[in-house]
Biopython code that builds the backbone (N, CA, C, O; Angstrom):
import numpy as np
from Bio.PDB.StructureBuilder import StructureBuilder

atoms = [
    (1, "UNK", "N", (-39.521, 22.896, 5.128)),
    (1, "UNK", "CA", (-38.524, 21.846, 4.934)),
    (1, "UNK", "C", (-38.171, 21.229, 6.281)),
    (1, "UNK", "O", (-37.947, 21.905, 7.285)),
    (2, "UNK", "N", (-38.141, 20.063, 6.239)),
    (2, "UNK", "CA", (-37.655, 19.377, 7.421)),
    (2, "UNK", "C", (-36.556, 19.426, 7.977)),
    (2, "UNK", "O", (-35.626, 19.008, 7.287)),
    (3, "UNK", "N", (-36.298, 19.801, 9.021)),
    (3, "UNK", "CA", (-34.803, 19.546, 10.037)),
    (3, "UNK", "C", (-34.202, 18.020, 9.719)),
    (3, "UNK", "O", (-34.966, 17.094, 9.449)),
    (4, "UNK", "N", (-32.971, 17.882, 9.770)),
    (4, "UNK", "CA", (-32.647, 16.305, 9.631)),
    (4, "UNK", "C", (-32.001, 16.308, 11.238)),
    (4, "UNK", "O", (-31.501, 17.316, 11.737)),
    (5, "UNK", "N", (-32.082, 15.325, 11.761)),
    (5, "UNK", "CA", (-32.006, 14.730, 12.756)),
    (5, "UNK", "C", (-31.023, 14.544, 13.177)),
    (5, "UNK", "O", (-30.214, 14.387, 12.263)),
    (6, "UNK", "N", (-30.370, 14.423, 14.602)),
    (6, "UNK", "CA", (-28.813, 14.488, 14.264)),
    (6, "UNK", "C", (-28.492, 13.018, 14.151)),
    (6, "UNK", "O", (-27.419, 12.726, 13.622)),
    (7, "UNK", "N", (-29.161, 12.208, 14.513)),
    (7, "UNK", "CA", (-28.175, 10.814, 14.028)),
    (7, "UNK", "C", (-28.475, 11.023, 12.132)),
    (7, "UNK", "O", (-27.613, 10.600, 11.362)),
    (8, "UNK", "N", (-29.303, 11.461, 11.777)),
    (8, "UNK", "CA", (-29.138, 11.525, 10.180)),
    (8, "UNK", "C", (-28.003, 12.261, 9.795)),
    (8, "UNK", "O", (-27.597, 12.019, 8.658)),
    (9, "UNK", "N", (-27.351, 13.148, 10.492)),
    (9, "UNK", "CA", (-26.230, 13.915, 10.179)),
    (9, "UNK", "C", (-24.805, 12.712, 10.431)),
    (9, "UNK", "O", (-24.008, 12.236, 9.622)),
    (10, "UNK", "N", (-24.977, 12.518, 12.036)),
    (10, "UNK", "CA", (-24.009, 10.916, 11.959)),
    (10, "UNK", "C", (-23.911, 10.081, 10.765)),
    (10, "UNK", "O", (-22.973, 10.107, 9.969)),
    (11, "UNK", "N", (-25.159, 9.186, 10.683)),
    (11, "UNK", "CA", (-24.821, 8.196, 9.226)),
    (11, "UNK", "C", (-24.393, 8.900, 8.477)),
    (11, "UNK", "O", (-23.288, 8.540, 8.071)),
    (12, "UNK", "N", (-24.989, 10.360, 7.810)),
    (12, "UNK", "CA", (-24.298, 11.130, 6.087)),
    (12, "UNK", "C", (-22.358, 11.154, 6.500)),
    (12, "UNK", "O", (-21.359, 10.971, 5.803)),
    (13, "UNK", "N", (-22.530, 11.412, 7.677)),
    (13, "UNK", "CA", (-21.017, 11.760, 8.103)),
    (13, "UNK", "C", (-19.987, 10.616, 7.798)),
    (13, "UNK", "O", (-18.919, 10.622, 7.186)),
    (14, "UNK", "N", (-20.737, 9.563, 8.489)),
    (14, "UNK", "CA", (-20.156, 8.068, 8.967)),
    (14, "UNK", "C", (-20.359, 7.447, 7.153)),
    (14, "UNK", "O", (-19.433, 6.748, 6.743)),
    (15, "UNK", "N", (-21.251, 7.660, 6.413)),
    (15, "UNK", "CA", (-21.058, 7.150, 5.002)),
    (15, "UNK", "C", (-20.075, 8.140, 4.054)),
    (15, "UNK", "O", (-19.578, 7.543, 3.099)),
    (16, "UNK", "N", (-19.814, 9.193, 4.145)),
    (16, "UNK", "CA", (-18.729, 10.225, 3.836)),
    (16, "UNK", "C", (-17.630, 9.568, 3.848)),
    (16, "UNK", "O", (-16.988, 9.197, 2.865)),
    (17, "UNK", "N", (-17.341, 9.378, 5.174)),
    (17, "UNK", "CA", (-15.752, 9.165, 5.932)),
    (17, "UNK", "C", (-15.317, 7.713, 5.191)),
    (17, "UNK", "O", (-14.321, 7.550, 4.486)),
    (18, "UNK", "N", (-16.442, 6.594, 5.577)),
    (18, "UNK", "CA", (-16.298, 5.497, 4.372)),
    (18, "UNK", "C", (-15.867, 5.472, 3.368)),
    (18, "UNK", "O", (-15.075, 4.549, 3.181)),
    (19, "UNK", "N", (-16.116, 6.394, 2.232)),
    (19, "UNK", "CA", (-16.119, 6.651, 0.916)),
    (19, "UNK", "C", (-14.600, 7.390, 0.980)),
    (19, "UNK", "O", (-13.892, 7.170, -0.003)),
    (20, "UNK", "N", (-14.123, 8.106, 1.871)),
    (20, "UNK", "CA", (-13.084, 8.867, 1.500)),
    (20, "UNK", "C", (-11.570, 8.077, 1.890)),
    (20, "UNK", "O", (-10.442, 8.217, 1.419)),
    (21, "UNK", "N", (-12.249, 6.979, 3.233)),
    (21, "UNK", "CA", (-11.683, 6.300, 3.215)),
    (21, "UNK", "C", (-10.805, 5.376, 2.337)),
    (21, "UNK", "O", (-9.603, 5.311, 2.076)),
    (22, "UNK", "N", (-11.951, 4.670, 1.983)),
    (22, "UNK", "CA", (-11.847, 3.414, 0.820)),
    (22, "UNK", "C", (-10.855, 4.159, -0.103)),
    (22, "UNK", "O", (-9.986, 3.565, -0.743)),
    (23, "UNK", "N", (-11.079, 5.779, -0.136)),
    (23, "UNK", "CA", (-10.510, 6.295, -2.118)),
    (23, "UNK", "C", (-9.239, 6.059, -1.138)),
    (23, "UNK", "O", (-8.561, 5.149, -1.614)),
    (24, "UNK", "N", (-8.774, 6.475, -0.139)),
    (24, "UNK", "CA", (-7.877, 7.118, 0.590)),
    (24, "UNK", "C", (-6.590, 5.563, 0.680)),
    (24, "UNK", "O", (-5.392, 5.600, 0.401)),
    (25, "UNK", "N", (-7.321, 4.488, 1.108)),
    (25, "UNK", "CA", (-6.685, 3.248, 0.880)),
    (25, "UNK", "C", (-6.011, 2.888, -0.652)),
    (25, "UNK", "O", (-4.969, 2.294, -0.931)),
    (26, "UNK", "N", (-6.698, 3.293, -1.222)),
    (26, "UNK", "CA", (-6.829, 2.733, -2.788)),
    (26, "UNK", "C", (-5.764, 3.349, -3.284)),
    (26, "UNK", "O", (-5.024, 2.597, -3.917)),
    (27, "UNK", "N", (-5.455, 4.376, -3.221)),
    (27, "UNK", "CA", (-4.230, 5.589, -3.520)),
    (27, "UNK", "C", (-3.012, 5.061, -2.667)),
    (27, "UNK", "O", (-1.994, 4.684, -3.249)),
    (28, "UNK", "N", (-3.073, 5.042, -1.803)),
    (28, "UNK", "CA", (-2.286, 4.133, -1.193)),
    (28, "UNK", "C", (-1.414, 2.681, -1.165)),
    (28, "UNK", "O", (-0.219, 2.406, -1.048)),
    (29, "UNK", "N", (-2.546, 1.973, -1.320)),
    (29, "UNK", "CA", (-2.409, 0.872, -2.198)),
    (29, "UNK", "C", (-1.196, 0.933, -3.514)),
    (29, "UNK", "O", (-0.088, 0.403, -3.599)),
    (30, "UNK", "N", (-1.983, 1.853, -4.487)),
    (30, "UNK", "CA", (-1.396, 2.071, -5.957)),
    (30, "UNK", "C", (-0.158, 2.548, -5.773)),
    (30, "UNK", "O", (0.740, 1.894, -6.304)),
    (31, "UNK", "N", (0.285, 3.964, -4.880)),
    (31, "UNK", "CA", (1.420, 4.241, -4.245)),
    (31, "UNK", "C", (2.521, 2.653, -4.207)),
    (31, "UNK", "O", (3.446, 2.345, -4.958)),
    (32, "UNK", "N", (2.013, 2.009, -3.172)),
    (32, "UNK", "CA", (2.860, 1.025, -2.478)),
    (32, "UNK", "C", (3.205, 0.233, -3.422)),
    (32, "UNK", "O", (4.360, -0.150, -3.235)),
    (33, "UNK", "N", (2.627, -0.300, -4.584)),
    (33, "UNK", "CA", (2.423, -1.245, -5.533)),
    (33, "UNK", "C", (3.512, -0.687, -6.917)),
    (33, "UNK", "O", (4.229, -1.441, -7.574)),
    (34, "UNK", "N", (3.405, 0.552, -7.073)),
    (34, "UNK", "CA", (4.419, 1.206, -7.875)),
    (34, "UNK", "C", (6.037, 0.796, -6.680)),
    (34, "UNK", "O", (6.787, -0.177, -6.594)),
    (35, "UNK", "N", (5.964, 1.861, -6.106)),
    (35, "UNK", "CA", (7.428, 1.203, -5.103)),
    (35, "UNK", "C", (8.080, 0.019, -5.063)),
    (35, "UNK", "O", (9.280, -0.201, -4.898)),
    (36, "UNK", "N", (6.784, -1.041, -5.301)),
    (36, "UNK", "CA", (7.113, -2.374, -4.612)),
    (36, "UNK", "C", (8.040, -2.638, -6.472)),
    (36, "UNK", "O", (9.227, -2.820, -6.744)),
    (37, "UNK", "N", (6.917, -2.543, -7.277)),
    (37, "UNK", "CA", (7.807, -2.577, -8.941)),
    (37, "UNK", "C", (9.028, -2.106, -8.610)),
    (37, "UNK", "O", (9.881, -2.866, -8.152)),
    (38, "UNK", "N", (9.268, -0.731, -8.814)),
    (38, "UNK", "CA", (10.631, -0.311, -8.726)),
    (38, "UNK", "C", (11.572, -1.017, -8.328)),
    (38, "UNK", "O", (12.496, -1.546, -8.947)),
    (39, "UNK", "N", (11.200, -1.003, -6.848)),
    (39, "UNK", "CA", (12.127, -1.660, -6.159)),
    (39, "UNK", "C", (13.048, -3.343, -6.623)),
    (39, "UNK", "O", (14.246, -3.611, -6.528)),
    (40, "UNK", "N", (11.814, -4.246, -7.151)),
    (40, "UNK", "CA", (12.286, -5.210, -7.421)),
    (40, "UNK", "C", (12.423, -5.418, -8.687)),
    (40, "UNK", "O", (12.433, -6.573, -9.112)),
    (41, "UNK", "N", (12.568, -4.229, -9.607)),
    (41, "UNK", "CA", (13.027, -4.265, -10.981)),
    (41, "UNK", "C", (14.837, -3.583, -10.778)),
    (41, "UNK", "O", (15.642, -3.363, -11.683)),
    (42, "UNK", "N", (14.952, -3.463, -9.853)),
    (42, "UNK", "CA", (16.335, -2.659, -9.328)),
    (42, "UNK", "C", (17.287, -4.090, -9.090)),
    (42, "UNK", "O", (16.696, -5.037, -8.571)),
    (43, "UNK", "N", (18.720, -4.265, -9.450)),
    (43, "UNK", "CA", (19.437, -5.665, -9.356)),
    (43, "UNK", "C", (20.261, -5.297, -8.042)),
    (43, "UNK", "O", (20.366, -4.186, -7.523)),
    (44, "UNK", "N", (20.698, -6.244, -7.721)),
    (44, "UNK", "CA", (21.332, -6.986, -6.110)),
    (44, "UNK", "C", (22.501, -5.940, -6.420)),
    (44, "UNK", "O", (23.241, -5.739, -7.382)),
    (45, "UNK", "N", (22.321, -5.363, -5.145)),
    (45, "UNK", "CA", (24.106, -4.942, -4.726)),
    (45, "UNK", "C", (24.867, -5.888, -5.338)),
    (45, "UNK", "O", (24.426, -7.031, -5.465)),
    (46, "UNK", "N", (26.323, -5.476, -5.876)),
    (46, "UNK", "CA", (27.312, -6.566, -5.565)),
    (46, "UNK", "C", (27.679, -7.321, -4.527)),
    (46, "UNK", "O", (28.061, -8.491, -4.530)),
    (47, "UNK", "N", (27.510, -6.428, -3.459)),
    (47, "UNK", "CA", (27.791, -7.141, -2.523)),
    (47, "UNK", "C", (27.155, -8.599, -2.386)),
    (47, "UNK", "O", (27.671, -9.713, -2.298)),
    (48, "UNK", "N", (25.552, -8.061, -2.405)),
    (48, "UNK", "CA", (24.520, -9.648, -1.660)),
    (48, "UNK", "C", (25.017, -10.551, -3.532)),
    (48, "UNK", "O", (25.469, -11.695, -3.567)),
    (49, "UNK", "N", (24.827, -9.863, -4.575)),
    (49, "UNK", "CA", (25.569, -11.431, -5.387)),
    (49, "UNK", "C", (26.250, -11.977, -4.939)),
    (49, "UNK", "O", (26.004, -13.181, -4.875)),
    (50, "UNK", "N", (27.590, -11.456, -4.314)),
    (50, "UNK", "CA", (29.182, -12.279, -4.368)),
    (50, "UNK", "C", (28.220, -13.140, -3.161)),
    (50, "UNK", "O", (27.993, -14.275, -3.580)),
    (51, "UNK", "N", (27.716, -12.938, -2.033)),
    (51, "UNK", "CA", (27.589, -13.539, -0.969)),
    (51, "UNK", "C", (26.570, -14.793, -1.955)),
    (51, "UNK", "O", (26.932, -15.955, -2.142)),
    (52, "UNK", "N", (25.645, -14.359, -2.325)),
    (52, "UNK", "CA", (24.640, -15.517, -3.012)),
    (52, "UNK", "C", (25.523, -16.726, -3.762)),
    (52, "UNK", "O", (25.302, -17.921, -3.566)),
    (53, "UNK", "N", (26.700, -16.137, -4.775)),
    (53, "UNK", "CA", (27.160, -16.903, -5.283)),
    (53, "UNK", "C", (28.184, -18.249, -4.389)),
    (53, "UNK", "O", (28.249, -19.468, -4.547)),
    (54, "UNK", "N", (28.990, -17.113, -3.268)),
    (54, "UNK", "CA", (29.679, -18.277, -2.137)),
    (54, "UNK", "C", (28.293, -19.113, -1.721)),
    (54, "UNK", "O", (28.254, -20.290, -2.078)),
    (55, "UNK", "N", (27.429, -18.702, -1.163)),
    (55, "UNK", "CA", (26.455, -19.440, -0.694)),
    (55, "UNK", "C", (26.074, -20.926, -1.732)),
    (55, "UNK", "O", (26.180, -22.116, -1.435)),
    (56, "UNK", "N", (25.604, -20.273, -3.023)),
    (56, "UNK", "CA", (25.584, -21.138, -3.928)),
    (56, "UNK", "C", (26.876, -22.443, -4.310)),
    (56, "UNK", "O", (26.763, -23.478, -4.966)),
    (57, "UNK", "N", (28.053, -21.863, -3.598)),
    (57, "UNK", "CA", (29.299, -22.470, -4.078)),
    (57, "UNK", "C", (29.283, -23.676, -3.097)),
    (57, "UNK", "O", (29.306, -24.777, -3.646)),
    (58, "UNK", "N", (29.246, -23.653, -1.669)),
    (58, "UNK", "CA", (28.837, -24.069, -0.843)),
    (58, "UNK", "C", (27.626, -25.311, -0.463)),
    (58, "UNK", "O", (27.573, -26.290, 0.282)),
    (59, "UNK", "N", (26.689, -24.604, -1.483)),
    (59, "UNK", "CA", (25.776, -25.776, -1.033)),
    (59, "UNK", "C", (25.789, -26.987, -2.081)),
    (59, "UNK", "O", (25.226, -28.081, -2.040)),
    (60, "UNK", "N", (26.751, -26.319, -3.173)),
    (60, "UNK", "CA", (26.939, -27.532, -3.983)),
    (60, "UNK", "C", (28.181, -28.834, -4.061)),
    (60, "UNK", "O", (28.063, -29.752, -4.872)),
]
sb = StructureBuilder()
sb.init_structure("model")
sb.init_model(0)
sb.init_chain("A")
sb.init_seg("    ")
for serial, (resi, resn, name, xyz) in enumerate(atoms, 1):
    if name == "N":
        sb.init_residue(resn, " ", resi, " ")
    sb.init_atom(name, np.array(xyz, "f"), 0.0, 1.0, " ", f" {name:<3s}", serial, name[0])
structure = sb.get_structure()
């Protein structure tokens, strides 16, 4: 059986790390994307309304 070479060990390595990468982003991604829902399914302090509404009062 043949020895593999060490840059053949590099690329298997360097196409590995790629792949675990990419999953590694992707999870991540999905993570951030749930949060981001939450977050903006969640309603305004009272506080920032009352301010939105003076603001609103104001520019009209």
């Amino acid at each position: 059986m043949k020895e593999p070479r060490p840059d053949e060990w590099r690329a298997a390595f360097a196409r590995e790390f790629q792949e675990q990468s990419a999953a590694r982003f992707e999870k991540i991604g999905k993570q951030l994307q749930f949060k981001l829902a939450r977050i903006t399914a969640e309603p305004l302090p009272a506080e920032l309304h009352e301010l939105f509404k003076k603001k609103e009062k104001a520019l009209d």
